[in-house]
N, C-alpha and C positions, 0 to 999 in steps of 0.2 A: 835024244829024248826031247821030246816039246816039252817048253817052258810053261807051267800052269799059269794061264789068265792072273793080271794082278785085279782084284775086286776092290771098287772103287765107289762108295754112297756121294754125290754131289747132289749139292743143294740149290734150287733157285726162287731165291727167297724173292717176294711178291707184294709189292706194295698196291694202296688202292690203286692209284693211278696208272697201274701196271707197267711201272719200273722193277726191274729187277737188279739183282745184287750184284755185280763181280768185283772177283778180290786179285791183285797183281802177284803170279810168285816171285817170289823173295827172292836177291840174290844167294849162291851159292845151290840152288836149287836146280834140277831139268829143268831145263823150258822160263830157265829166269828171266823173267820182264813181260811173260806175257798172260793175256787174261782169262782168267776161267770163272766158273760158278767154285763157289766154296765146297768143300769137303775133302775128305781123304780113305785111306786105304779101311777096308775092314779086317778089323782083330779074330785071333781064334775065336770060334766060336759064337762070332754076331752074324747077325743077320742085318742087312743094308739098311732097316729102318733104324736099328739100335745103333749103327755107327754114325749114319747123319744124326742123330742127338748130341750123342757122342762128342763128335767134330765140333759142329757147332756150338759145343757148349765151350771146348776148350780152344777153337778156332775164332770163333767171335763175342762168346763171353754172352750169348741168348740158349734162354730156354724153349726149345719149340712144342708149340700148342695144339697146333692147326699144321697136318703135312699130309699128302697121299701121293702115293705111286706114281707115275707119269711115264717115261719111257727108261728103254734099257740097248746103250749104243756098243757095240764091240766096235774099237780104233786101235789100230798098229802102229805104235811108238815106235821111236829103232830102239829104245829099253826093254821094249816088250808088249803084247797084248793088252789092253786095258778094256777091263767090263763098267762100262759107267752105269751104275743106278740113280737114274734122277727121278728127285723128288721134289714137286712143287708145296712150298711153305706159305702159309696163308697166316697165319698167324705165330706172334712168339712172344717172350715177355723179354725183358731190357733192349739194351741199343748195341747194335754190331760195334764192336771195338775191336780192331787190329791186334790181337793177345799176342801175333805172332810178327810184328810187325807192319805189315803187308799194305796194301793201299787197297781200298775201296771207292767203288763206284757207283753211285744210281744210275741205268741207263736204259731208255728204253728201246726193248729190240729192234725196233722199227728204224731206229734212230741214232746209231752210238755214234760216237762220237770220243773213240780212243781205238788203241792199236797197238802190238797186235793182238790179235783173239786166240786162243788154242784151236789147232784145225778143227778138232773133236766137237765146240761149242757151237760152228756156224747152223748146221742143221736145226739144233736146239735153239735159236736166236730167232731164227725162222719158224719153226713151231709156234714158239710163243707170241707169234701176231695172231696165229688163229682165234676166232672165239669162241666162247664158251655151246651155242646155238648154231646148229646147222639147221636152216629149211628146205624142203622140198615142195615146189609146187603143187597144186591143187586145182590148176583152168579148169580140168575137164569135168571134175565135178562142181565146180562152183558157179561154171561158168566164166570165158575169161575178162570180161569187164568187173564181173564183185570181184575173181582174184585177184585183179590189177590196183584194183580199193584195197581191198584188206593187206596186201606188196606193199601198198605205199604206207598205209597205215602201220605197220610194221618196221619199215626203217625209220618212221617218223619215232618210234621205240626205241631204234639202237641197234635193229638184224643187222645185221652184215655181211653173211655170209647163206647165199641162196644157191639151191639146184635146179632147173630148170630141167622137170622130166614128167614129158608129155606123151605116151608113146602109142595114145589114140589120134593124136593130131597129124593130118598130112604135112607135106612137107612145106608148101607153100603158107598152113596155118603157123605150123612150127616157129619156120623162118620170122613171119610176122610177129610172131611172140615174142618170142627171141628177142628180136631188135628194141621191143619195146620195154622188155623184164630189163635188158641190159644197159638202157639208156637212163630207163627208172632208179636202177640200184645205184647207178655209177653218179649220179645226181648226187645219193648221200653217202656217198664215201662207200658204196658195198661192194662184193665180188659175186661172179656168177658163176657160177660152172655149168656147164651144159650135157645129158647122160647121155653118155653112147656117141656121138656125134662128134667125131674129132675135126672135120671139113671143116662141117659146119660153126664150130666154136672159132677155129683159126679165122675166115670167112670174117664171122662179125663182131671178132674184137671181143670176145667173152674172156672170162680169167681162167679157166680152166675147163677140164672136162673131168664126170665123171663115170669113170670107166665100168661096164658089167663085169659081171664074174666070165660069162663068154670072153670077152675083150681082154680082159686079165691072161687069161688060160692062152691064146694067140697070139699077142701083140710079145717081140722081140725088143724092142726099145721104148724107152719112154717118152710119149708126145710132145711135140714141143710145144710146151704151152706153160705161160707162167704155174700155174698149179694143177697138177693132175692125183685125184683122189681115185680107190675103187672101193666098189661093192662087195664083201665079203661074208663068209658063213663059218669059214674055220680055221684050222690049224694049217692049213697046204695054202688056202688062197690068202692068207696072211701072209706067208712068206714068199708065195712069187710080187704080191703088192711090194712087200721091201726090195724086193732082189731087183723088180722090174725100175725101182728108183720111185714110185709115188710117193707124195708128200704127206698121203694121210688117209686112213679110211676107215670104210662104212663097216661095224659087225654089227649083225641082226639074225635073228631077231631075240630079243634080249628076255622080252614077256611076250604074254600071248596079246594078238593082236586082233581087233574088231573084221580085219580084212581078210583074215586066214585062223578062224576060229577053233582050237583043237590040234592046230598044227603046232608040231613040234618047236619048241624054243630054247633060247640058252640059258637062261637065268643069269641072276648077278653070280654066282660062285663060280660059273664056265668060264662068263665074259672074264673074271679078274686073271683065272689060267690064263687064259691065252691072251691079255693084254699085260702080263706080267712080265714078258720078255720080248714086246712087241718095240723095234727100235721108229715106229714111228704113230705118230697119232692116231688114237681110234675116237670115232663117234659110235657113243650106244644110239640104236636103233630098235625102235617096235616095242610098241605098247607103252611108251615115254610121254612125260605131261612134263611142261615148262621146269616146276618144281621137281623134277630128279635132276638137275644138274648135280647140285653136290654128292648126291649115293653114286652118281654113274664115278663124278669125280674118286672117289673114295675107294672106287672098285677098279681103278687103273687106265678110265679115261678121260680123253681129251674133252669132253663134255656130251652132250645130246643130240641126235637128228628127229626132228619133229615133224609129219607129215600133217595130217589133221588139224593136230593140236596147235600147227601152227599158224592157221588162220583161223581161229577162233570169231565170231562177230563180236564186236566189243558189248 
């Protein structure tokens, strides 16, 4: 007989500066000395948001105020299957105290600076550099000199994280583009991905590509390229995106959008289905303004992709 999943609410508690929390387990414990996000098992009868209170309260002595949904990883211990439900904490009231002994850390993912990590946490360490804004290009309607304005004007903001998808542009426009979105971005600290075009990305030094739902559906491994997101619409191309190893991606369309008027969409109730057991990031997509990051948040994702909206003229 298979051993039923042990259910598991972990916390990653979120400071402004976006350090995050881990706690050391304890001697006499599996896996003693190494580092994880806080939380523990779920009791009869809870549901994972009721157990990280739970934990929390009696694992670090805070009450949480501010938490939503984030991902959900299956990892094989030699103990046994483990369901991790994470949850990102935005707010709480008192100060993390070790009730159970244990050591804590502020550390930020980009950055630790301790060891070792539990295998299960590394994916999630990596997630949490993403940010909260995804942009998608706009040259062809705006023209690519005011997009290149309003690019700059944007990371001059704080973006970071751009897609670069042009799919009116020849190849030699592309190419040109390209070179320039990615020397631009890389200026302030940002990352590019580039749609459809895995050559091309490799070629010139971009940080990722992002993949179509065609590309998804075909491709046998995953590109070698620091970060590869895809495009998605549902419940199957979500899970060849995890299977195929992508770091993160696109569901749309979430409202109805200005570009496909009348066409069907998912609403926030579908998006939280299917990003409630999604083990890797999702961006909401379509018909999205700056301000919904935190509902997208709230509904079980990684944050916003903003087409439009995202070049706004100031």
């Amino acid at each position: 007989m298979t051993e039923p999943e042990i259910q598991v609410a972990a916390a990653v508690l979120l400071r402004s500066d976006g350090a995050c929390l881990l706690a050391q387990r304890p001697a006499g414990k599996i896996w003693a000395g190494y580092w994880e996000f806080p939380g523990g098992k779920l009791e009869a009868g809870e549901s994972a948001a009721q157990a990280l209170r739970r934990e929390l309260r009696e694992e670090l002595g805070i009450e949480v105020t501010a938490a939503s949904p984030w991902l959900t990883r299956v990892f094989d211990y030699p103990h046994g299957r483990v369901r991790l439900h994470f949850f990102r904490v935005w707010r709480w009231q008192g100060e993390p105290y070790p009730h159970e002994g244990q050591q804590f850390s502020w550390q930020q993912p980009a950055a630790l600076n301790l060891a070792p990590v539990l295998p299960a946490n590394a994916p999630i360490l990596r997630a949490l550099t993403l940010p909260p804004v995804y942009a998608i290009s706009q040259a062809a309607e705006l023209g690519a000199v005011e997009f290149l304005h309003r690019l700059e004007r944007a990371l001059q903001r704080g973006l970071k994280l751009v897609q670069l998808r042009e799919k009116a542009l020849d190849a030699a426009a592309l190419t040109g583009l390209a070179q320039t979105v990615i020397a631009l971005a890389h200026g302030y600290g940002a990352q590019v991905l580039l749609n459809g075009d895995i050559e091309l990305a490799q070629k010139l030094g971009a940080d990722g590509v992002q993949l179509t739902s065609r590309q998804l559906a075909e491709l046998k491994a995953r590109p070698p390229l620091p970060w590869c997101a895809a495009s998605c619409h549902d419940a199957a191309e979500l899970a060849q995106a995890a299977a195929l190893g992508c770091d993160f991606a696109l569901l749309s369309p979430v409202l109805p959008t200005a570009s496909h008027p009348g066409a069907p969409h998912l609403g926030w109730t579908r998006f939280a289905e299917l990003a409630a057991d999604s083990p890797i990031p999702l961006y909401a997509l379509g018909g999205l303004v700056p301000g919904d990051v935190m509902q997208a948040q709230q509904h079980g994702a990684h944050g916003i992709a903003l087409l439009r909206q995202a070049w706004l003229a100031d």
